[in-house]
C-alpha positions in Angstrom: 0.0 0.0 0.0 2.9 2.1 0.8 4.2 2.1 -2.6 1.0 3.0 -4.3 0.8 5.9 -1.8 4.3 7.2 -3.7 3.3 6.3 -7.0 0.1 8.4 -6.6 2.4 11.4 -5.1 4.7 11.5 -7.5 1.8 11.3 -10.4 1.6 15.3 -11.2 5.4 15.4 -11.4 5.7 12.4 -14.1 2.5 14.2 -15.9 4.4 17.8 -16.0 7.9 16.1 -17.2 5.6 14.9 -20.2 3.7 18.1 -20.7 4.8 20.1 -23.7 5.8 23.6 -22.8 4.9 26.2 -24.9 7.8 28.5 -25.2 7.7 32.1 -26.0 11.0 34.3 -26.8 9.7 37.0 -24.7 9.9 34.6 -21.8 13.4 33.6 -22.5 16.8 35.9 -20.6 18.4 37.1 -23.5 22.2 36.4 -24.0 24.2 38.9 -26.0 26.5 37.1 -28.3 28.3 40.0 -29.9 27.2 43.5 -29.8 23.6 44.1 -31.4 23.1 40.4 -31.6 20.6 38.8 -29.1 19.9 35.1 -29.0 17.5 33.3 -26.7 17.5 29.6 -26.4 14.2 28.3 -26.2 15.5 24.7 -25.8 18.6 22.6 -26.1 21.6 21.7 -24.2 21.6 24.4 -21.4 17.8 25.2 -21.9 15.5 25.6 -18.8 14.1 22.7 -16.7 11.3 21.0 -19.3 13.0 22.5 -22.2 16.1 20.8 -22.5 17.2 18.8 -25.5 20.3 16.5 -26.8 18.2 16.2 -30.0 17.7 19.6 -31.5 18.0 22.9 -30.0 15.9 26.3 -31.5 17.2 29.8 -30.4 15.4 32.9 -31.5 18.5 35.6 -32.6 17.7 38.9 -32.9 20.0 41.4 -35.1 20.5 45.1 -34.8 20.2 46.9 -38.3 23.9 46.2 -40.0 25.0 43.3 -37.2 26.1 40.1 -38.5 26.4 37.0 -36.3 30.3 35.8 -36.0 32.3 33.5 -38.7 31.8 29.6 -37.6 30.2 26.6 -38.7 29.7 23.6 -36.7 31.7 20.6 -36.7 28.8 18.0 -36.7 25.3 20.2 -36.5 23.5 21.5 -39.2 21.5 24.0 -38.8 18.3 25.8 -40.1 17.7 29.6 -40.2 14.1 30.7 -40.8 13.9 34.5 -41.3 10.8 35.9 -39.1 11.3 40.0 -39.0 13.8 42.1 -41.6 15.9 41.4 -44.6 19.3 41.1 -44.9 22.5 38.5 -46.2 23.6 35.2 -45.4 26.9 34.5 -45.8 27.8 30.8 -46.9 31.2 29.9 -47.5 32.4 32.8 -49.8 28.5 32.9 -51.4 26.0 35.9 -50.3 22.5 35.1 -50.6 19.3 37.6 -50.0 17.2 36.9 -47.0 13.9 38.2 -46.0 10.5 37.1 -44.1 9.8 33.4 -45.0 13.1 32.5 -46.0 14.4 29.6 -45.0 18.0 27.9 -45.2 19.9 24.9 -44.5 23.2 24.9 -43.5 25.2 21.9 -43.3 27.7 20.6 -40.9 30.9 22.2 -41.7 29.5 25.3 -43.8 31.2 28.2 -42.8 28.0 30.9 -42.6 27.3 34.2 -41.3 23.7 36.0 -41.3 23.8 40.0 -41.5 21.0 42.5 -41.0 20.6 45.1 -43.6 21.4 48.6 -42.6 18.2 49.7 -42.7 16.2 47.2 -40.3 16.9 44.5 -37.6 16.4 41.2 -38.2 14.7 38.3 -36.2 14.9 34.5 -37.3 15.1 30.6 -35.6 18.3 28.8 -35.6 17.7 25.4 -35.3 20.4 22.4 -34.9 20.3 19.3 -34.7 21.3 17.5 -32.9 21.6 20.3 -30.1 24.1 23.3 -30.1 27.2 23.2 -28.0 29.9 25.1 -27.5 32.1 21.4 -28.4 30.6 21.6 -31.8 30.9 25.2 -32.9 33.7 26.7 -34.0 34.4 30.5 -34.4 36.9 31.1 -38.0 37.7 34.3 -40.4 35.7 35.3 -43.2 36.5 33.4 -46.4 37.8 35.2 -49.3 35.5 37.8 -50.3 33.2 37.8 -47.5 32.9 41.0 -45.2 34.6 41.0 -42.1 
C-alpha cells in the first residue's frame, strides 16, 4: 500500500515532465553574443528545466540593423535559419545570398556561414540544430575570401 501511496504522489510530477511547454522568446533571458546580436534559447543543451534537449536545440537571434552573427560553422550540427522579422544577407562559404520574411535555409555541418541585418532594419529568425548546439561543436573562424569581415 505504501508504494502505491508514492506512486500516486509523484503522479503530477511524471504528468508535468511529459507536458509540452509552450515557449515564447519574450519569456526567455536574452544572452548577447556579440554586440547588437541577441539570442534566446528556447530549448537545447543548457535550456530551462522541461525545455532541454540533446536532439535539437531552437534559439530565437535577434540582429541590430547592420550586425552580423560571427564567422563559424559547426563541426557535426547543421542548422536551419528561418527568417521571421527584416531582410538582410547570409553569408555561406564565400556565397551571399538575400534573406527576407519566410526565407528559409539549411546549412550543413561544416559550412562556414554568417547572417547580417541590412542597414536599414533589424532582423529576427530561428536557428535550429540538430542534434543540439554546444559550445564542443561550434567553432568561431575568419571570413572566407571575399566575404565582409
Amino acid at each position: 500500500m505504501k508504494t502505491l501511496y508514492r506512486l500516486l504522489a509523484i503522479m503530477p510530477t511524471l504528468a508535468v515532465a511529459q507536458t509540452p511547454s509552450v515557449l515564447h522568446p519574450d519569456n526567455i533571458a536574452p544572452t548577447a553574443v556579440s554586440p547588437g546580436v541577441v539570442l534566446k534559447e528556447l530549448t537545447g543543451r543548457t535550456s530551462l528545466p522541461g525545455a532541454r534537449s540533446t536532439q535539437a536545440s531552437v534559439a530565437f537571434f535577434h540582429l541590430e540593423p547592420g550586425r552580423a552573427s560571427a564567422w563559424s560553422y559547426n563541426k557535426a550540427g547543421e542548422e536551419s535559419f528561418f527568417i521571421l522579422k527584416g531582410h538582410g544577407t547570409v553569408w555561406t562559404g564565400s556565397r551571399s545570398q538575400a534573406v527576407r520574411p519566410g526565407s528559409f535555409i539549411l546549412i550543413p555541418a561544416s559550412t562556414v556561414r554568417s547572417i547580417r541585418a541590412s542597414r536599414a532594419e533589424a532582423l529576427e529568425f530561428y536557428a535550429l540544430t540538430t542534434p543540439a548546439w554546444s559550445a564542443d561543436d561550434d567553432v568561431h573562424t575568419s571570413a572566407p575570401a571575399g566575404a565582409p569581415q
